[in-house]
C-alpha positions as CSV (number, residue, x, y, z in Angstrom):
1,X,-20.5,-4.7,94.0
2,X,-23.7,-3.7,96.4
3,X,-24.2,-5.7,99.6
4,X,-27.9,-6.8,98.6
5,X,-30.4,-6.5,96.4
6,X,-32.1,-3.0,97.1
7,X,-28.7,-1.3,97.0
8,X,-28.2,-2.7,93.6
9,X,-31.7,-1.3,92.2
10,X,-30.6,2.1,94.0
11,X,-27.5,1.6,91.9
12,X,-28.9,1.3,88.7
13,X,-31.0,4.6,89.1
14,X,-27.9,6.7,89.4
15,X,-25.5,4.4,86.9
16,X,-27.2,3.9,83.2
17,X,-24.0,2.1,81.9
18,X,-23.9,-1.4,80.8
19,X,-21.9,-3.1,83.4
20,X,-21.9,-6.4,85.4
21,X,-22.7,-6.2,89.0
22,X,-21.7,-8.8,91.8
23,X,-24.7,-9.0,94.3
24,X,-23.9,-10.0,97.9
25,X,-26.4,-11.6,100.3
26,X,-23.7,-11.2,103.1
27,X,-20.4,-9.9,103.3
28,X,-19.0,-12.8,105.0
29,X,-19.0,-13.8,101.0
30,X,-16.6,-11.6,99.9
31,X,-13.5,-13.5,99.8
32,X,-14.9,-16.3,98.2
33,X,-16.0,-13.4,95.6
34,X,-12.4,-12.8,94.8
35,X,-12.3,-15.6,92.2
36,X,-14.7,-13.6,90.0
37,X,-14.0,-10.0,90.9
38,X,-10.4,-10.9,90.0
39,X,-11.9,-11.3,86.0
40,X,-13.0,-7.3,86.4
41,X,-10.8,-4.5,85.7
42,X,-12.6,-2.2,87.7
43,X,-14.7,-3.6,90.6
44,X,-16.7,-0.3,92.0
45,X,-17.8,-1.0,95.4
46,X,-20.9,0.1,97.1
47,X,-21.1,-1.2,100.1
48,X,-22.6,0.5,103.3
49,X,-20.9,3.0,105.5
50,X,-21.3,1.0,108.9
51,X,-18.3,-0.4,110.4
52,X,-18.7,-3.9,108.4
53,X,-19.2,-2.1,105.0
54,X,-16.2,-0.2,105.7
55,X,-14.1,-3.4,106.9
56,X,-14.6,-5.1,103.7
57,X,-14.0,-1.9,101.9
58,X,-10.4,-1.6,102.8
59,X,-10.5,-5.7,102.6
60,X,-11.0,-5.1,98.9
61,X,-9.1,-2.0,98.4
62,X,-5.9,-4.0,100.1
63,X,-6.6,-7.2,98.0
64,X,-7.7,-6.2,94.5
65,X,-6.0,-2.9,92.9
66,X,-8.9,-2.4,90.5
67,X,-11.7,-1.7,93.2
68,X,-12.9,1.7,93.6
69,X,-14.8,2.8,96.5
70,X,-18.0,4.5,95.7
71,X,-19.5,5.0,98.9
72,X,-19.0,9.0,98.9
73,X,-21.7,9.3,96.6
74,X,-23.8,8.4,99.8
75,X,-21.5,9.1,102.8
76,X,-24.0,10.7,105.3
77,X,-26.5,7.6,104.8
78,X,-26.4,4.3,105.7
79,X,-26.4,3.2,102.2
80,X,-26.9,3.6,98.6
81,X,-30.4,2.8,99.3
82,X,-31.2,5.3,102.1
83,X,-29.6,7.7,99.7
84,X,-31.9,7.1,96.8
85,X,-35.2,7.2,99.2
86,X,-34.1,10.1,100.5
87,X,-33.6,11.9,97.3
88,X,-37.1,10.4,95.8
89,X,-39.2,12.2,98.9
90,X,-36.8,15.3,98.5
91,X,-38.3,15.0,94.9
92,X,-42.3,14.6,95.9
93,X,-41.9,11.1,94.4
């Protein structure tokens, strides 16, 4: 699960696997999310790491014991995205 768009392209760089991915335009979506999260075995979540990403993080940790927090991939950005820039211009690309 990515909070937007650009986190979920960012996503799909690092992750090659053939897996469903629940794209949120807002967190304020997430509990009406549940109904289809709750059809996933393993919901890994990659939300950002400001105090909202991290609110619904533990939301979804409490709430569904499949989710899996993937934000320390990226913990000293913002998000996934910030992440995957950075590594691009640390790579001339």
């Amino acid at each position: 699960m990515t909070e937007g768009m650009f986190d979920f392209l960012s996503v799909t760089n690092f992750c090659h696997d053939n897996k469903s991915f629940l794209i949120l335009n807002s967190l304020s979506f997430i509990k009406s999310a549940m109904r289809y999260i709750e059809f996933f075995k393993d919901v890994e979540l990659y939300l950002d790491n400001d105090k909202a990403g991290k609110e619904a993080t533990k939301w979804l940790l409490q709430n569904h014991e499949y989710c899996i927090d993937r934000s320390y991939f990226y913990k000293e950005y913002k998000d996934i995205n910030e992440m995957y820039i950075a590594r691009k211009r640390e790579k001339g690309m």
